[in-house]
C-alpha positions as CSV (number, residue, x, y, z in Angstrom):
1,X,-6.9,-24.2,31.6
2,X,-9.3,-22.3,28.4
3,X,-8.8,-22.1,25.3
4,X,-7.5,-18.9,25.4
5,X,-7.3,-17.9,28.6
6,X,-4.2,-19.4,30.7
7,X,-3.9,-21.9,27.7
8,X,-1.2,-23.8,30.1
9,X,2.5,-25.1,29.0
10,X,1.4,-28.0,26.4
11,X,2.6,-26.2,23.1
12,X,6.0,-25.6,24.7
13,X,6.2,-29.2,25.9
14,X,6.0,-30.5,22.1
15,X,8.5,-27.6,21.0
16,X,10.9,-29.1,24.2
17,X,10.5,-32.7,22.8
18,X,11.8,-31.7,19.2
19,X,15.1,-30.3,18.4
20,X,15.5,-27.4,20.4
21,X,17.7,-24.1,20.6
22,X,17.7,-22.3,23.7
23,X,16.0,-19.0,23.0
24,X,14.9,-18.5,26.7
25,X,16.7,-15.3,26.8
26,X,13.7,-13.2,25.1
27,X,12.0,-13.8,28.5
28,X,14.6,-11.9,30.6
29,X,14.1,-9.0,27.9
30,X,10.5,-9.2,28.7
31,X,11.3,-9.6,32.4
32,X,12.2,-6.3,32.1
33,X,9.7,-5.0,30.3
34,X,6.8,-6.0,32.9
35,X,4.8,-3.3,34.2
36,X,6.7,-0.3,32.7
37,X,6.1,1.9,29.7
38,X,8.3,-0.2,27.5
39,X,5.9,-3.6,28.2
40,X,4.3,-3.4,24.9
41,X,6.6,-5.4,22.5
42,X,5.7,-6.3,18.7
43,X,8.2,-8.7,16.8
44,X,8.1,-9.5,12.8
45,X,9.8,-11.4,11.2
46,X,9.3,-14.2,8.2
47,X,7.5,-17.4,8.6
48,X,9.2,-20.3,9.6
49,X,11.1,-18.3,11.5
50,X,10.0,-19.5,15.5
51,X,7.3,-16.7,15.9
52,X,5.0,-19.1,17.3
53,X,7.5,-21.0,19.2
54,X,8.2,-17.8,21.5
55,X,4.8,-17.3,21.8
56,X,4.5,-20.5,23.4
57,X,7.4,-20.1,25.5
58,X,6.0,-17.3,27.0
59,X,2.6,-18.6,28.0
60,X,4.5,-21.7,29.8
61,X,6.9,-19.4,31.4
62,X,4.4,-16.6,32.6
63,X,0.8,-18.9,33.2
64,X,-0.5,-19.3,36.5
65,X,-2.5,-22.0,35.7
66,X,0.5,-24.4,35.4
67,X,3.8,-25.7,36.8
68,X,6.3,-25.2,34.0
69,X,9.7,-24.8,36.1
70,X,11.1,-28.4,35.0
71,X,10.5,-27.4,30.9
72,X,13.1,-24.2,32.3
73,X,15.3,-25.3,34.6
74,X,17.9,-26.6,31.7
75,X,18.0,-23.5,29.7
76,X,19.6,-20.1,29.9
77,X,16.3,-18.2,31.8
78,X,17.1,-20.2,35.0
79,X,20.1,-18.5,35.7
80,X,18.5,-15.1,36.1
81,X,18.3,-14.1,39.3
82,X,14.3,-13.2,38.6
83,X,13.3,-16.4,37.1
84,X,11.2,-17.9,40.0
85,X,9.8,-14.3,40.2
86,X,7.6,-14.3,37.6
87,X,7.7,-17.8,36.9
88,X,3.7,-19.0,36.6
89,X,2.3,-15.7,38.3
90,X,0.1,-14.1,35.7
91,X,-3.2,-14.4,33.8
92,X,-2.5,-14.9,30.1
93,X,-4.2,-14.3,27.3
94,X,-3.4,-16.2,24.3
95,X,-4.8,-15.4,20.9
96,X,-3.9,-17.0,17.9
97,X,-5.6,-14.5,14.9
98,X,-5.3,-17.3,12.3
99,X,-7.2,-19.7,14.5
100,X,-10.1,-16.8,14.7
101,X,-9.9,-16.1,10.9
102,X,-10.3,-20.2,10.3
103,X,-12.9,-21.3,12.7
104,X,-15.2,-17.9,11.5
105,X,-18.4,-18.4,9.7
106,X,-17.2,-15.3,8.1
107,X,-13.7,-13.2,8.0
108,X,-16.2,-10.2,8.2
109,X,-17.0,-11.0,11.5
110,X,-13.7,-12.3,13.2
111,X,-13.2,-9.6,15.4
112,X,-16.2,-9.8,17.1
113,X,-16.2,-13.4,17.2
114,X,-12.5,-12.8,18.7
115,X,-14.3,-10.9,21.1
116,X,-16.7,-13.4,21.7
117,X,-15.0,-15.8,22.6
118,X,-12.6,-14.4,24.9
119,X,-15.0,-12.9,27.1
120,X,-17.2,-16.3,27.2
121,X,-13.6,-17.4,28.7
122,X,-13.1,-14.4,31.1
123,X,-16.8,-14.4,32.6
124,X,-16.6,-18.1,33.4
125,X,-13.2,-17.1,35.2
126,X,-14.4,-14.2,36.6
127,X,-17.9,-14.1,37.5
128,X,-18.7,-11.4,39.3
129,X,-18.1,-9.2,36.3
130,X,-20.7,-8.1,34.2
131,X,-19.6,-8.7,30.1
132,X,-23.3,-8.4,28.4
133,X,-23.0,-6.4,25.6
134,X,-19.3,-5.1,26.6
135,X,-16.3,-5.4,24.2
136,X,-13.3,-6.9,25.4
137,X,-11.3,-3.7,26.7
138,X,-14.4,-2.7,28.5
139,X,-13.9,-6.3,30.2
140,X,-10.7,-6.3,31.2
141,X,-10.8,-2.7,32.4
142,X,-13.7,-4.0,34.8
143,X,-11.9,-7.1,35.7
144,X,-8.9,-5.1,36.8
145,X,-10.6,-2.5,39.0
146,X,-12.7,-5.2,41.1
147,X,-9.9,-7.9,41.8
148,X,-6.9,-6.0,40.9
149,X,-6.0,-8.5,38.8
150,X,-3.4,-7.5,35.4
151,X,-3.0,-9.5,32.1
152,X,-0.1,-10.6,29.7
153,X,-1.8,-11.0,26.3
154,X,0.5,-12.9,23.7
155,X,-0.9,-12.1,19.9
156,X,0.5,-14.4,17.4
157,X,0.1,-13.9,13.6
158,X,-0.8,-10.6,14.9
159,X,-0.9,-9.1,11.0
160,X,-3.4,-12.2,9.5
161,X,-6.1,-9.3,8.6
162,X,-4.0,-7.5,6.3
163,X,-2.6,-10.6,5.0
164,X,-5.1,-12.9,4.5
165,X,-7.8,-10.0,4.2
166,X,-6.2,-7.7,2.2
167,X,-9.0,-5.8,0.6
168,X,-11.4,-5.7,3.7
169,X,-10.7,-2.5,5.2
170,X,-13.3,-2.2,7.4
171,X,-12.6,-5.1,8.9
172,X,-8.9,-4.5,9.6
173,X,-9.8,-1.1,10.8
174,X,-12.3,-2.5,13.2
175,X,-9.3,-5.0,14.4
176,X,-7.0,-1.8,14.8
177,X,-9.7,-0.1,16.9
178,X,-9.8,-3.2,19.4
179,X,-5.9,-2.9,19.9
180,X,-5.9,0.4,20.3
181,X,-8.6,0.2,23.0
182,X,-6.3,-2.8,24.9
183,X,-3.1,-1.1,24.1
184,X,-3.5,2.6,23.7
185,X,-6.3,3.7,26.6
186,X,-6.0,5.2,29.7
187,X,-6.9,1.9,30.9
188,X,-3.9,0.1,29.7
189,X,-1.3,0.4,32.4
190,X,-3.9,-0.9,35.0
191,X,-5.2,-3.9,33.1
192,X,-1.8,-4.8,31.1
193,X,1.1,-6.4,32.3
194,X,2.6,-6.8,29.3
195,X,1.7,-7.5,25.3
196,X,3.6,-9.5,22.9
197,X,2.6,-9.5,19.3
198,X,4.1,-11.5,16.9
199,X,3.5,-11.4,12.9
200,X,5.4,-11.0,9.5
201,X,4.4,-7.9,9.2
202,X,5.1,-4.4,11.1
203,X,2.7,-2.5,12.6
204,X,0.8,-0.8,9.4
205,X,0.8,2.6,9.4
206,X,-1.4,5.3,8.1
207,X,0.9,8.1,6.9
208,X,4.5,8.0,8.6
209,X,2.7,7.4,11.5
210,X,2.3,3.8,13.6
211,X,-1.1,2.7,14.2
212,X,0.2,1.3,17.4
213,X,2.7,3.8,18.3
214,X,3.1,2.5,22.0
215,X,4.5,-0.7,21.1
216,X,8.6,-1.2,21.0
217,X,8.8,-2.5,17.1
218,X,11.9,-5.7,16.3
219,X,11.4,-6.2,12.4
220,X,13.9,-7.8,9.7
221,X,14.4,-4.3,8.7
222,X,15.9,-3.4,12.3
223,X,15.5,-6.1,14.9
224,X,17.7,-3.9,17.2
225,X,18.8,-5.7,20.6
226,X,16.1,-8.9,19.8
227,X,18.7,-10.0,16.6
228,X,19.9,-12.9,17.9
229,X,16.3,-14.0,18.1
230,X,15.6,-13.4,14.8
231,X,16.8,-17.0,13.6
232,X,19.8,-19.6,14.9
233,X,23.5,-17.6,15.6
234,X,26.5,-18.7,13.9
235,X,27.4,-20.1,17.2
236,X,24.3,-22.4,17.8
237,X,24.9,-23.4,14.1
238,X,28.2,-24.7,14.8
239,X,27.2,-26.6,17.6
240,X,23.9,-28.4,16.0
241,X,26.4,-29.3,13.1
242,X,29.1,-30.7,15.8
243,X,26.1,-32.7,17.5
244,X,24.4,-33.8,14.0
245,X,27.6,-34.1,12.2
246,X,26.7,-32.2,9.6
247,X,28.8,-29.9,7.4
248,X,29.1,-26.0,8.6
249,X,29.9,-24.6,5.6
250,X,27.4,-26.4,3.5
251,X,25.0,-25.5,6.5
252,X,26.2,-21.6,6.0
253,X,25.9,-21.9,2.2
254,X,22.3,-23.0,2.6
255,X,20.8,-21.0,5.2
256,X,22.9,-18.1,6.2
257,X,22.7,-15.2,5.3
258,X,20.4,-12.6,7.0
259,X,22.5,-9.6,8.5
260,X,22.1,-7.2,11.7
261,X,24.2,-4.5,13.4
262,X,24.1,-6.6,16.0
263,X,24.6,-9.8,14.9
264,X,26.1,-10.3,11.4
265,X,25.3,-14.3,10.8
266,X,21.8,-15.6,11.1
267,X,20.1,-18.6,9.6
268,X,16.6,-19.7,8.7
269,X,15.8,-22.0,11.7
270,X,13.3,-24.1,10.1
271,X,15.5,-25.1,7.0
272,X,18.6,-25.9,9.4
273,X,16.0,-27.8,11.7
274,X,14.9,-29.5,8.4
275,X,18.5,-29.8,7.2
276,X,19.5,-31.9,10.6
277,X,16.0,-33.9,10.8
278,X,16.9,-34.9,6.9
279,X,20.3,-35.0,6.8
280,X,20.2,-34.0,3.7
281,X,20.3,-29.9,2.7
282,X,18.2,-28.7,0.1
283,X,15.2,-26.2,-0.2
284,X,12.9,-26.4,2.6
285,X,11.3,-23.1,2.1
286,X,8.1,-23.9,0.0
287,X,6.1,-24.3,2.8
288,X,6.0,-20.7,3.6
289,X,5.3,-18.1,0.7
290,X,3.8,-19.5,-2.4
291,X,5.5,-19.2,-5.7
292,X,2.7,-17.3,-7.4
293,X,3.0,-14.9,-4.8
294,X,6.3,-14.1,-5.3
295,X,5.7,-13.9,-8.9
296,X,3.1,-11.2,-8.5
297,X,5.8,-9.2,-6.7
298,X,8.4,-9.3,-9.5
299,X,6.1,-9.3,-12.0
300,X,5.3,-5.5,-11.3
301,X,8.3,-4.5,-12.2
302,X,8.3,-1.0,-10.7
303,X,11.3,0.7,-11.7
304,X,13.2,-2.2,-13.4
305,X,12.5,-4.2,-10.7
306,X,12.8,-7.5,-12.2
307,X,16.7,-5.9,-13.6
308,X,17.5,-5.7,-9.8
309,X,16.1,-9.0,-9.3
310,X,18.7,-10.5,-11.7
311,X,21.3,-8.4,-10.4
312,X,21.0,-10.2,-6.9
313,X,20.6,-13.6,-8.2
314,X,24.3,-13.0,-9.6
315,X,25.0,-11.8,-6.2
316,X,25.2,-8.1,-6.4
317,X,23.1,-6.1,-3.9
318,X,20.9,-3.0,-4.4
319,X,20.5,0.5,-2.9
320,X,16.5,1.2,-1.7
321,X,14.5,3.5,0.7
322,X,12.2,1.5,3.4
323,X,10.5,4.8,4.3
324,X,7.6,4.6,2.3
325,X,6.5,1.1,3.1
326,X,3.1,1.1,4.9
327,X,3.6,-2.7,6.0
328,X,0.8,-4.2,4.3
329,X,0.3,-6.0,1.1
330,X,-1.7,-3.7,-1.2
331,X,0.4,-0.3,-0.8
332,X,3.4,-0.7,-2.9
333,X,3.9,2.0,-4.7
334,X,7.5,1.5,-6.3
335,X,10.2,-1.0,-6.5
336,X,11.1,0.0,-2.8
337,X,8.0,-0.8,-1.4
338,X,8.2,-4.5,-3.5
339,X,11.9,-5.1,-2.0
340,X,11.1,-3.9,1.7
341,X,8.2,-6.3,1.5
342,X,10.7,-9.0,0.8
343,X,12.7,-8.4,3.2
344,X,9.9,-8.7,5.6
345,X,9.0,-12.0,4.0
346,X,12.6,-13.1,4.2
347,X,13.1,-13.3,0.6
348,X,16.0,-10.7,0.9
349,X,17.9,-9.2,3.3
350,X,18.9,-5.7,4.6
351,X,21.9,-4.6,5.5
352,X,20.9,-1.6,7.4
353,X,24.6,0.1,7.3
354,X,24.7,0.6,3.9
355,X,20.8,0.8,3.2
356,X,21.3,-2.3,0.7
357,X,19.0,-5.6,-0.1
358,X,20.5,-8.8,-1.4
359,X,19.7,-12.8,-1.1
360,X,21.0,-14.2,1.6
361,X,21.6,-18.1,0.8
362,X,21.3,-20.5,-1.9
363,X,18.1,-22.1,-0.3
364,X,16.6,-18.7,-1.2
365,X,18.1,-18.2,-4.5
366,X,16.4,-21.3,-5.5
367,X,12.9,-20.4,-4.2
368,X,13.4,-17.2,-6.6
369,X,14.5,-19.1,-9.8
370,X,11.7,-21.8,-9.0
371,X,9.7,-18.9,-9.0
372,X,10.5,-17.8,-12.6
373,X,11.1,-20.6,-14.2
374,X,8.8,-22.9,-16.1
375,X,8.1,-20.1,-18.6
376,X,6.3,-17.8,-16.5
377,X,9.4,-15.4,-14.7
378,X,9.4,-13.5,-18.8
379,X,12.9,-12.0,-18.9
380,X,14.7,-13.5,-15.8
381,X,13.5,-17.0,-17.2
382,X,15.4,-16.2,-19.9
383,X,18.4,-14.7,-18.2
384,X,18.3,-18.1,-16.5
385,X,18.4,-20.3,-19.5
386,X,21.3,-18.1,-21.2
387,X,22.9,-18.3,-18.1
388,X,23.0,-22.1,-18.4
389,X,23.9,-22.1,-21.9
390,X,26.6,-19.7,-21.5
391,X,28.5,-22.0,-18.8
392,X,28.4,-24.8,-21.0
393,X,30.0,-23.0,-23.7
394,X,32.8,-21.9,-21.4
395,X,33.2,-25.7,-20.1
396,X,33.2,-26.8,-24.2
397,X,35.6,-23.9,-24.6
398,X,33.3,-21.9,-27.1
399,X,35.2,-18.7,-26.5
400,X,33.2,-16.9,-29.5
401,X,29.8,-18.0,-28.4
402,X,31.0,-16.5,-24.6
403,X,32.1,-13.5,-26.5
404,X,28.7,-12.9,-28.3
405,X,26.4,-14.1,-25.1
406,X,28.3,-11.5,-22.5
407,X,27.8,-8.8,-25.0
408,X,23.9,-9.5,-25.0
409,X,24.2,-9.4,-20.8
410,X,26.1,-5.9,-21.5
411,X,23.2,-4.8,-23.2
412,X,20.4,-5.8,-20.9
413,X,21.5,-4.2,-18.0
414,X,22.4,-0.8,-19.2
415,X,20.0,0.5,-16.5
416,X,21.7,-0.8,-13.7
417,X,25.6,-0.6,-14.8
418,X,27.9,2.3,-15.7
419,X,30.0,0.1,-17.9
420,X,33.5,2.1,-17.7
421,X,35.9,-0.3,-15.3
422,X,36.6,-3.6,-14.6
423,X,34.5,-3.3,-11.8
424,X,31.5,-3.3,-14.3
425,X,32.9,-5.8,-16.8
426,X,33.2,-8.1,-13.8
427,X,29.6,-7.4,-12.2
428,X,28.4,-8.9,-15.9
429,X,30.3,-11.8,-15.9
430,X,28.3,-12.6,-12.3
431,X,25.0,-11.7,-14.2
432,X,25.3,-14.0,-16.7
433,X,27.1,-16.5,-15.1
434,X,24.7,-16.7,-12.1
435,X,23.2,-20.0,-12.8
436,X,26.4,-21.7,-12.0
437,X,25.9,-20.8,-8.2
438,X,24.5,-24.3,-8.4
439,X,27.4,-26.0,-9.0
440,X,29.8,-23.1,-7.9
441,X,31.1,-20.7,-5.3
442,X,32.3,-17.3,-6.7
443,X,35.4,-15.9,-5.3
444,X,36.3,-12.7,-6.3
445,X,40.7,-10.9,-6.3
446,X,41.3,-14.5,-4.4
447,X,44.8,-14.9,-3.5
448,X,46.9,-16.4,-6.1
449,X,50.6,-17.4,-6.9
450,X,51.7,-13.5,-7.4
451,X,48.6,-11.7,-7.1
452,X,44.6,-11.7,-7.3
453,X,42.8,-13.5,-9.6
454,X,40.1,-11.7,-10.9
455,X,37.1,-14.5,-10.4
456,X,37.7,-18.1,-9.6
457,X,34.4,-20.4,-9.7
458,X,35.3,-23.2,-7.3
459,X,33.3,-26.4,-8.3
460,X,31.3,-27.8,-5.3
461,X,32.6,-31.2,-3.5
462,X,29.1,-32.4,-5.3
463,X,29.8,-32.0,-8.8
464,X,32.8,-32.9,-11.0
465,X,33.0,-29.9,-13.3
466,X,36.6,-27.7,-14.1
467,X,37.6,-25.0,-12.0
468,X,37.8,-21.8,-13.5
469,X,40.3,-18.8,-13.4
470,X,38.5,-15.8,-15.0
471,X,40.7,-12.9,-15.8
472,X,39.3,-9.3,-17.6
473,X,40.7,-6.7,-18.9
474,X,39.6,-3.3,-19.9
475,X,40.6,-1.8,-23.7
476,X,43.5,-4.6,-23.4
477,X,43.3,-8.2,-25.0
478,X,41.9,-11.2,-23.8
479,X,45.4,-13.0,-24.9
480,X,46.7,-10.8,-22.1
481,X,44.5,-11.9,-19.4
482,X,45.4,-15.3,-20.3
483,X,49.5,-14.9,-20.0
484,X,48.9,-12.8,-16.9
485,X,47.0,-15.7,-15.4
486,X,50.3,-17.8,-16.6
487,X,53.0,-15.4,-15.8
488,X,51.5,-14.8,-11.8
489,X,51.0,-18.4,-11.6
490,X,47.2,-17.9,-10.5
491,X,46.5,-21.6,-11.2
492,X,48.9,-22.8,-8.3
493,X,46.1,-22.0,-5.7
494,X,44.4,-24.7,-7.2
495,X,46.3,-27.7,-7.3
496,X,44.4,-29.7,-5.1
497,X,42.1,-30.3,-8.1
498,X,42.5,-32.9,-10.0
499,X,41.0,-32.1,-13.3
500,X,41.5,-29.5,-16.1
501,X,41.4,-25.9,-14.9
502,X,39.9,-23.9,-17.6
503,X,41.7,-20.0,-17.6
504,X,39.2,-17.9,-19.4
505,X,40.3,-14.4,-20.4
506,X,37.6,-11.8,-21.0
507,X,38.0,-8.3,-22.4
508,X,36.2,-5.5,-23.1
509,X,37.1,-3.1,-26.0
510,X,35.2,0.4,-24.7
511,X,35.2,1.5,-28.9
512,X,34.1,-1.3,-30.3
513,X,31.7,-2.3,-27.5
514,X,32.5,-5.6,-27.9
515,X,33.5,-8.4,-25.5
516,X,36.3,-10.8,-26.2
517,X,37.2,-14.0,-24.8
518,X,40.0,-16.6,-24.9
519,X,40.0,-20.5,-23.0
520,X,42.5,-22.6,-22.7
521,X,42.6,-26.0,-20.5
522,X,45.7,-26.2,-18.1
523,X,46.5,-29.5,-16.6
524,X,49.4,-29.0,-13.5
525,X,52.8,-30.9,-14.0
């Protein structure tokens, strides 16, 4: 076993000690793959997300230099009538960029230390072949045309160049040029079994087109048949919470979120691995982007960016083109480009149908206001603290100060809202109510004695604040919302509570431009 060739099964052993979800399945997708024109498979996604994980999967599972069928023989990849096929049959290469990029004297010369090393490896393994003064390709080619032999090269943090090395562009086209000569020659199909790369980033391109344009592409912007390998399925969710007895929907609250054609529920897997380990939820997303880095992103406030920003937080989505995105860190160009590269980063998610971004889970909405908070986030700060301010006016029954503070929200958003419906008037009162996520779900037309309320915030099992029954009205009177809150007996969907219920009637006077508002406590009989 090397270093980087046939590394062996020891990473997947640790990953098989921990707590583990089966995932074995990618390997009868790359079963297929093997030896074909469709063997050349690149997968994104965030960190934290079990990119490396499946790397090391794959190098137990196809390694020849070790006996992994006892690590398998439990999970879903036995039952495939091809498992002992290619079960430890191949030469595999396994290169880690981030390792190269670490142990370097200097990033300038990673690839060719990449090189380097490798073919050290390869002419110890094979040494009949000649590698003085040969690049790696040129290696393999020769290795393949005296012993026949074929490779599976597994590339994890594939992207770390134009991540961690974002300005040097000669290296990262020098890095490009050695992939293209393993994966886009006329010498690939007779030294390559099969590639799997594996970073948060797609594969850049120059232009529209792919650098890489061989490779089958699975990205958070379309993961297409590799979703459910994305992160943990609703399914696998439920049954870690029925093992770990842990709550679902304060599991789903947390980490859920992230949405595919097909598959419309998946979680973070780190932060419900963390979640279970803990048994405690909370944010365990620091770990993978920093907060200045998000900052940067929001900061540039390309076409009102930081306005959409604050729009999500109170649980709205967005419309935006991913076109334009060259997947890399230095090309954005608009607030597109900013948003697709969250979604790449997980920070948001895509809903491909409708072409729209939101945040996915509370775990996330707290990385973004810990991201703007401390005085540094400029207007969303703000937003944040007036958000705060405003709840505890409603809770202290302050109906004019609630009156005067959801005029100021109308104001600040005039970009992003045609104010002319109750459809509006309610998307403020999420925007400047959004800080009470913390403490509340928002449930909008919820069934209710003889109708739909208009907005009930449900207080969380952890905290002991009022329920409230929001009502609006457009051109009418707030004293109206309130008696139709009375007179459809909305508060009888909430008598399992066992405090005050606060109805709050809000309206909106479309002369004036003025907001009104009315509280009253309501205690059942």
């Amino acid at each position: 076993m090397g270093r980087y060739l046939n590394l062996g099964n020891a990473g997947f052993q640790s990953v098989r000690k921990g707590l583990y979800v089966d995932k074995s399945g990618l390997i009868a997708f790359m079963n297929k793959t093997l030896g074909t024109k469709d063997k050349l498979t690149c997968v994104s996604r965030p960190r934290r997300f079990g990119k490396s994980f499946a790397t090391q999967m794959l190098c137990a599972y196809y390694d020849k230099s070790c006996n992994s069928q006892k690590l398998f023989l439990d999970l879903e990849i036995a039952g495939e009538p091809d498992f002992e096929t290619h079960l430890n049959r191949y030469n595999v290469i396994y290169i880690d960029i981030t390792w190269f990029i670490s142990t370097a004297k200097n990033i300038q010369d990673s690839v060719k230390y990449l090189q380097k090393e490798i073919i050290d490896e390869l002419s110890h393994a094979f040494p009949d072949i000649n590698t003085e003064n040969c690049s790696l390709p040129i290696v393999l080619s020769d290795i393949s045309d005296k012993s026949g032999e074929k490779f599976i090269i597994l590339i994890d943090e594939w992207d770390a160049f134009f991540r961690e090395a974002t300005e040097a562009h000669n290296l990262q086209e020098e890095y490009v040029q050695l992939l293209r000569g393993l994966f886009k020659s006329s010498q690939t199909d007779k030294m390559i079994e099969a590639a799997y790369m594996t970073g948060i980033l797609p594969i850049k391109k120059y232009g529209t087109q792919s650098a890489l344009t061989d490779f089958r592409e699975y990205t958070m912007i379309n993961p297409k048949k590799l979703a459910k390998y994305v992160g943990f399925t609703e399914t696998e969710v439920r049954i870690l919470c029925q093992n770990y007895n842990m709550d679902f929907e304060e599991m789903r609250r947390w980490y859920d979120g992230y949405y595919f054609q097909k598959e419309h529920s998946i979680y973070s897997p780190n932060s419900v691995i963390e979640a279970i380990r803990n048994e405690e939820f909370g944010t365990y997303w620091t770990e993978t982007e920093t907060y200045e880095n998000l900052k940067s992103y929001i900061n540039m406030n390309m076409d009102g960016l930081k306005n959409m920003i604050i729009a999500m937080l109170a649980g709205e989505r967005c419309n935006i083109s991913i076109r334009r995105f060259q997947n890399d860190m230095t090309g954005m160009k608009s607030a597109d480009d900013v948003m697709t590269l969250l979604v790449h980063l997980g920070y948001l998610a895509f809903d491909s149908a409708k072409s729209e971004v939101y945040i996915p889970n509370r775990e996330v909405t707290d990385e973004f206001k810990n991201a703007v908070e401390g005085g540094h986030g400029g207007i969303i700060a703000e937003m944040l603290k007036e958000s705060e301010e405003l709840l505890k006016a409603t809770l202290t029954g302050d109906s004019e100060l609630v009156a005067q503070r959801l005029d100021k929200v109308h104001a600040s958003n005039t970009s992003i809202l045609e104010y002319n419906n109750e459809n509006a008037l309610s998307c403020v009162i999420t925007l400047a109510y959004f800080s009470a996520q913390k403490e509340y779900d928002f449930i909008r037309e919820m069934p209710s004695g003889k109708g739909f309320a208009d907005i009930l915030f449900l207080p969380r099992r952890t905290t002991d604040k009022s329920p409230l029954i929001v009502e609006l009205k457009w051109n009418k009177t707030a004293k109206g919302a309130i008696e139709q809150i009375k007179e459809r007996n909305y508060p009888d969907a909430l008598k399992s509570f066992h405090v005050p219920i606060l109805l709050v009637g809000i309206s909106y006077n479309k002369e004036t431009k003025h907001h009104q508002c009315l509280i009253e406590r309501y205690h059942h009989k």
